[in-house]
N, C-alpha and C positions, 0 to 999 in steps of 0.2 A: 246764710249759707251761700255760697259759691251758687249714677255715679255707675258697672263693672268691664274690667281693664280690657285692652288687648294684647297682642303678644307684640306688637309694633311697641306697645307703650313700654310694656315690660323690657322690653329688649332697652329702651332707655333706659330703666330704671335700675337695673340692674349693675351699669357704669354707672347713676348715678352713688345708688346705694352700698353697691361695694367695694367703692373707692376715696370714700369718705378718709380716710385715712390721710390721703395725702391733700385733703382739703382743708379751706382753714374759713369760717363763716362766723361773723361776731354777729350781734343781737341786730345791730340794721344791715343788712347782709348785701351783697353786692354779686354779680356775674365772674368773679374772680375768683377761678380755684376751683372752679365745677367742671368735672369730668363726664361732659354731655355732648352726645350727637347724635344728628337730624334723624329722624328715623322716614321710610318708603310712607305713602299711605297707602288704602284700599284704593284699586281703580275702580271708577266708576263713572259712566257716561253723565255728561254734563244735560243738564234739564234743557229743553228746547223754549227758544224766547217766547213769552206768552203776549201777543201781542197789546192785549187789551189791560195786563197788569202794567203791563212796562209803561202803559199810556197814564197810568195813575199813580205814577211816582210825583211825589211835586218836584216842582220845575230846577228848583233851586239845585239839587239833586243830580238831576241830569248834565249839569252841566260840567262838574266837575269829579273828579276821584274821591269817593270817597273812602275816609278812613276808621276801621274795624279796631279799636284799641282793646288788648288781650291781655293777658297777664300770665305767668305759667300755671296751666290746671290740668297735671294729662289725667285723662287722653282727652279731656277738649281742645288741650293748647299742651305744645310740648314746645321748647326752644332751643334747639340745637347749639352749641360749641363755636359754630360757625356763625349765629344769629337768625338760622331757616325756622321759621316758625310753621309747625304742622299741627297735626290731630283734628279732630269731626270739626271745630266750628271753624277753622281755615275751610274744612272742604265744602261745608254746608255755605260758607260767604259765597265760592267758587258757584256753586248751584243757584244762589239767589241773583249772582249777580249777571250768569247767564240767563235766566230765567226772568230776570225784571231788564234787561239791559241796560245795567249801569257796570260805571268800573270801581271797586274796591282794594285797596289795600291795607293788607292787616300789618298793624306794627306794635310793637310792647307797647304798655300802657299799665303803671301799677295799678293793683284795684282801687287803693283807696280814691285814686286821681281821675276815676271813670267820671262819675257823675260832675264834679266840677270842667270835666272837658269835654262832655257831653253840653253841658249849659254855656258855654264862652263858645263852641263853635272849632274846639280845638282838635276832638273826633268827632265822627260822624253818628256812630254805631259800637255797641260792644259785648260781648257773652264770651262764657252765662255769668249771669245773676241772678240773685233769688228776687221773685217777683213777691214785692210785701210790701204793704197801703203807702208805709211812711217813702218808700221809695218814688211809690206812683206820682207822688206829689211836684214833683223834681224831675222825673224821666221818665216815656213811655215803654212800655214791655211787649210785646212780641212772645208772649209764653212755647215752648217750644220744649221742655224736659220737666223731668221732676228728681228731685236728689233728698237723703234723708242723712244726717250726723253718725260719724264712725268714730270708733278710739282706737289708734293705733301706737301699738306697745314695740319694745324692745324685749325680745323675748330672754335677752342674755340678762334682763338686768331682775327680773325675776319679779317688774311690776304687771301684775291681771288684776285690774278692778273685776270684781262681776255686778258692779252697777256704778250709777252716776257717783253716788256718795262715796266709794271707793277713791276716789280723784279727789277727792276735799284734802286739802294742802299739800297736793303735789303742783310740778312746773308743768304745764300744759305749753306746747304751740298750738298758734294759730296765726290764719293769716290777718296780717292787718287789716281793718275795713269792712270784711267780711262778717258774715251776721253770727259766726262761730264765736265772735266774741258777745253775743248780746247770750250765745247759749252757756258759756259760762260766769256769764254775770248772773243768769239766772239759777244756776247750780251752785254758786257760792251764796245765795240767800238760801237755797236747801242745807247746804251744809251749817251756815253758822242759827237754823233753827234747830240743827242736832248736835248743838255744841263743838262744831267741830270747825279747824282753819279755812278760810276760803280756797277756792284757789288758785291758783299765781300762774295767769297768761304771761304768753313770752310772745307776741306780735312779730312776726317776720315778714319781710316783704312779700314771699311764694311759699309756696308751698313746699318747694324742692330746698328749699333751705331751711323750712322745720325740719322734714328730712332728714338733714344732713346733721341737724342738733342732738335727735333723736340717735343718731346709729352714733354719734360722741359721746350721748350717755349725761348731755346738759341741759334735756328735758324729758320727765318722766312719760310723756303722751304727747301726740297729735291728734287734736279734736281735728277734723275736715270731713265734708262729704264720700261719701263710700267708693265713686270712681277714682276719687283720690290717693285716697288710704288704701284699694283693694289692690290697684296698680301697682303701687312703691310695694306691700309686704309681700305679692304674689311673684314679683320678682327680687325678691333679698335675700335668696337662697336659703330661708329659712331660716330668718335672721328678725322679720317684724312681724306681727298679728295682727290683723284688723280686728277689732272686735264691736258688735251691736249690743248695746244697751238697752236695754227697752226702756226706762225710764227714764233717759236723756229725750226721749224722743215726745215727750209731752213738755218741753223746754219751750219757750219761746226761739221760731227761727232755726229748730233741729231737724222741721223738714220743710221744703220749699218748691215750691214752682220756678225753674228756670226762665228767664225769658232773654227775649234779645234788646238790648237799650238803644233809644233813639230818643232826639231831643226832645221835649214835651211839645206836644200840640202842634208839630209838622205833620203830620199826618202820615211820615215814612214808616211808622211800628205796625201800622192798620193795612199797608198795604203789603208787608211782610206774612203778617199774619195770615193772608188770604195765598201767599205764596206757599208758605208753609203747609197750608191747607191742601194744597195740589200736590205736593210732595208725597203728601202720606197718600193721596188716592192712587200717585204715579209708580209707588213702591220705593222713590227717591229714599224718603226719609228713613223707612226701616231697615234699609240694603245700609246706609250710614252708619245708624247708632247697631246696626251688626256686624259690619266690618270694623268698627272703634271697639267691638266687644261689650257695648251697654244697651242690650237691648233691654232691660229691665228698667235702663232710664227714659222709655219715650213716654207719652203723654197721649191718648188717643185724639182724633180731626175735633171733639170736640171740646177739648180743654187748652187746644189752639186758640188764644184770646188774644185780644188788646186788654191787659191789665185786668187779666182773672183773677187774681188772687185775690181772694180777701183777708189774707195771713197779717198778723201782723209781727212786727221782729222783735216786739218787748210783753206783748201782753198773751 
């Protein structure tokens, strides 16, 4: 896995979602034809430089920009029409990067493409992601949210699962890369133990272009995380449903600890993490994920880790 909305977010979503119509998104989907723009964020005072964290940044670090590679996930990441990229983990960069004093800039980045350019050198940093062992192995986490798997329906088309097994041989999105496909690979070995068709992920780049499939009516569901799902149906004039499963939620990877990624074994995750830490005692972090509207997704000072989790994405 990659969760509830704001009305910043909603206000996007709502040009997203109800103007699908005049959009046109095939199965690897592209920035063309999306009816998106930038939305305001919460103001709020930037964190004062902490002198003695900023001294434990490694070196390598300081000396250059570093770059925050995102993907669109509102309301963490929202990517305006224009290319302005906002939502909580833009502004939470903003706070780290006064707070440690380094310079960051956040730039698209698909997800599938994080961790390979996380290891080449190619970004610096990147969230959320769900924090899970097989990941740890490959990139350091910064843990910092928690998010659980939602299904979001088309209410015109008259599909409501009322559990996991409901979904066995329909077309699901999801995003590519993301561990939402490791929770329907594990839902189609439930299904084909109850004689029934597996079922048929449709991989999109974002998540705003399952979205866009879903309100055409060329995918029966959008598995994604709940800030995701709650966002887009809470503003589709009552046009999508989110809905919770309970029994997707015992899935491998259906629910997860977000964290922030950093290259393995630089030591920049460890020193976020103590960043972080001071956020939530300074009231930063909660004033955040409540003006992004997810206060339900924060994680208390002591589930703040370097690579807590001990989830794994398959078992």
């Amino acid at each position: 896995m990659r969760h509830r909305p704001s009305a910043a977010g909603c206000a996007l979503l709502v040009s997203l979602a109800l103007t699908l119509t005049a959009c046109s998104v095939d199965d690897t989907p592209d920035d063309k034809g999306k009816s998106k723009e930038a939305v305001p964020t919460p103001t709020l005072a930037l964190e004062p430089k902490d002198d003695e964290l900023a001294a434990q940044v490694p070196a390598e670090y300081k000396k250059k920009t570093l770059v925050m590679g995102v993907s669109e996930y509102d309301p963490y990441v929202t990517i305006g029409s224009d290319g302005k990229i906002t939502g909580l983990v833009p502004d939470l960069t903003k706070q780290l990067a006064s707070q440690l004093d380094i310079k960051i800039k956040v730039t698209r980045t698909p997800f599938d493409a994080v961790i390979p350019g996380l290891k080449s050198g190619r970004i610096d940093l990147s969230a959320p992601s769900g924090d899970f062992v097989e990941r740890q192995k490959e990139v350091d986490f910064a843990d910092f949210a928690q998010s659980q798997v939602t299904v979001m329906v088309n209410k015109e088309s008259g599909f409501r699962p009322e559990s996991g097994i409901g979904i066995c041989g329909h077309k699901v999105g999801v995003e590519k890369g993301a561990g939402t496909e490791n929770v329907l690979a594990g839902l189609s070995k439930r299904c084909a133990k109850q004689g029934k068709k597996a079922v048929q992920p449709q991989a999109y780049g974002d998540l705003a272009a399952a979205s866009l499939a879903l309100q055409s009516k060329r995918i029966d569901a959008v598995v994604a995380p709940s800030a995701s799902n709650t966002t887009v149906s809470e503003a589709s004039d009552d046009k999508f449903e989110t809905l919770e499963l309970k029994d997707l939620l015992t899935l491998p990877a259906a629910t997860a600890i977000y964290g922030i990624q950093a290259k393995k074994g630089t030591g920049l995750a460890a020193v976020i993490v103590k960043g972080l830490r001071e956020m939530q005692e300074s009231g930063t972090y909660a004033k955040l994920f409540g003006g992004w509207g997810m206060p339900l997704s924060t994680v208390t000072r002591s589930e703040m880790l370097l690579n807590g989790s001990k989830q794994s994405q398959t078992k």
